[in-house]
C-alpha positions in Angstrom: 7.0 20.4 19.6 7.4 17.0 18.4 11.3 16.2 17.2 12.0 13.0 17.5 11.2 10.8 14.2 11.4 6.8 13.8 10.7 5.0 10.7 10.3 1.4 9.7 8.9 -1.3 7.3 6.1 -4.1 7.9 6.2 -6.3 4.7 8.9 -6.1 2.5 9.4 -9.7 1.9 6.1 -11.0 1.5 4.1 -12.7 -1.6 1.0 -11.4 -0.9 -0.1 -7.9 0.4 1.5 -4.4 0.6 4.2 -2.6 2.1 3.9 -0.7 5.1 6.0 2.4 6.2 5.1 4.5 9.4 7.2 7.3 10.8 6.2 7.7 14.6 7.1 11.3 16.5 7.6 12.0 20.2 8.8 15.0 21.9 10.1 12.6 24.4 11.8 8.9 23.8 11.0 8.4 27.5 7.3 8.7 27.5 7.3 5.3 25.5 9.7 3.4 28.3 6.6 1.6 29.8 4.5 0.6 27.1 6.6 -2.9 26.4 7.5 -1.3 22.9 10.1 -3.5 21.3 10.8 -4.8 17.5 7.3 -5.9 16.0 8.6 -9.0 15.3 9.1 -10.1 18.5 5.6 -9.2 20.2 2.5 -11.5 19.4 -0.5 -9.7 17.5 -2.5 -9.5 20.6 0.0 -7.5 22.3 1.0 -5.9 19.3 -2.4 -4.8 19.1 -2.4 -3.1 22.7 0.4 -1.2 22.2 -0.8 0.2 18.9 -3.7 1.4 20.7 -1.6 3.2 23.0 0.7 4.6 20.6 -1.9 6.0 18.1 -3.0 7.9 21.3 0.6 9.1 22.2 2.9 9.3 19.3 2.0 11.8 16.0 2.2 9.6 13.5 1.9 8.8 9.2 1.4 5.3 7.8 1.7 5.0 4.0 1.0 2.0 2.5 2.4 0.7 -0.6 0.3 -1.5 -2.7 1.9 -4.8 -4.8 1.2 -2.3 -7.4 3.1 0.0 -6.6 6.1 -2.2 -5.7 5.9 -3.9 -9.2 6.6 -0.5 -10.9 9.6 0.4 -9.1 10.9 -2.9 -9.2 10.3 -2.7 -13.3 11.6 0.8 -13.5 15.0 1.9 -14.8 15.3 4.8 -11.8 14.1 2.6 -9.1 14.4 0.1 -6.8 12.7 -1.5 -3.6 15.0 0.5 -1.6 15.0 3.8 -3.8 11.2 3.1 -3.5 11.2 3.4 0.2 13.5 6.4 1.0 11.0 8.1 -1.1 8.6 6.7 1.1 10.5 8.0 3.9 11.3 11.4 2.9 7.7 12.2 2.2 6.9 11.2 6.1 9.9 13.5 7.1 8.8 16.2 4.8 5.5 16.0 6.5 6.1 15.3 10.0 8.9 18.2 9.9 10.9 15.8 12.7 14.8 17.8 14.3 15.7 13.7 14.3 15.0 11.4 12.4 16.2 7.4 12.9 15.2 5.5 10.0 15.7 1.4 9.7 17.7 1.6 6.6 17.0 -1.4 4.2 20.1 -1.4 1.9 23.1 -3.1 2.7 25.2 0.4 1.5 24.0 2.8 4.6 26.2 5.9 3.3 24.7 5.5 -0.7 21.0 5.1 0.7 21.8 8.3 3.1 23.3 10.7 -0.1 20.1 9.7 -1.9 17.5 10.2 1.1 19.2 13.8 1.7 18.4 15.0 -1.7 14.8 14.7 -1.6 14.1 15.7 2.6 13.0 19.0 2.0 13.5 19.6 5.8 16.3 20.3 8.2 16.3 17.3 9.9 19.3 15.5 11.4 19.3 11.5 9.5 20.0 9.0 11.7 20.0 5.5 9.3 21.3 2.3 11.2 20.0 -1.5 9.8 17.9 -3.2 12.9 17.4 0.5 13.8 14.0 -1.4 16.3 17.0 -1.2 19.4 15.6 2.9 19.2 12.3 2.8 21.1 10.8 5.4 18.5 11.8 3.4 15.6 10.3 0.0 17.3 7.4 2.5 17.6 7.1 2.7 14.2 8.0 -0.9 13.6 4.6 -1.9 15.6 2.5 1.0 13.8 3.4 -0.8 10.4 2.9 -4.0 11.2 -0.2 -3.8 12.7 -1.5 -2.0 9.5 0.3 -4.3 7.1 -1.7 -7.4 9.2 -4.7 -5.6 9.0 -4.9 -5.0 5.1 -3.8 -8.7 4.7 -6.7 -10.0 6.6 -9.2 -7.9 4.3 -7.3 -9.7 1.2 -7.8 -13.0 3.4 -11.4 -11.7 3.1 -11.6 -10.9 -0.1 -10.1 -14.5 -1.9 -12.2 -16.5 1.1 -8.7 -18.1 2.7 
């Protein structure tokens, strides 16, 4: 039974391309101890790319990625925000990964606020864990790599697409 839950966020700052989420799920934090897993920031895309490999292989896992589009609307709407925007984001990878834990790298500045709003739309029992630079948990660094990894991918096919 898979229980433990890490989420994170590839691309929130950025001009051009989306937003990536990804929730990675282990029975077992320990089984990820040897694959050089840390904060996605601080690997280079080559090795970023080797442990995604391994991960996608170990770890059950759900990406969801959140086009400009998307952003633009919640950023424009009266009931949301980026950060409103991406609890949703997170509770529908808890509501389908069904995690006991779940540590998520909590964006907003007001920890407790972002927590009230994220419990009121998990439809699951799961335990929140939400701590900013949440990427010291291996499973959330998990997920930090998973995102990143798809975020760089879907900018290189826009690279493609406008010939840079």
């Amino acid at each position: 039974m898979k229980i433990l839950l890490g989420i994170d966020e590839a691309g929130r700052g950025p001009v051009l391309g989306p937003l990536v989420m990804a929730g990675a799920m282990i029975d077992d934090e320990k089984k990820l101890e040897n694959l050089g897993i840390k904060d996605s920031k601080l690997l280079l895309p080559q090795k970023r790319q080797e442990i995604y490999q391994k991960l996608i292989k170990l770890v059950k896992y759900k990406i969801i990625i959140l086009k400009p589009e998307e952003i633009d609307a919640a950023l424009k709407s009266q009931n949301l925000n980026l950060n409103w925007l991406e609890a949703q984001t997170s509770a529908k990878i808890i509501n389908e990964l069904k995690p006991k834990r779940a540590i998520i790298d909590c964006p907003s500045n007001n920890v407790e606020s972002y927590h009230e709003y994220l419990k009121k739309i998990v439809k699951t029992k799961t335990e929140l864990i939400l701590e900013h630079k949440a990427e010291s948990h291996l499973i959330v660094a998990a997920a930090s790599i998973l995102a990143k990894v798809t975020r760089d991918k879907e900018v290189e096919k826009i690279k493609k697409q406008i010939k840079i």
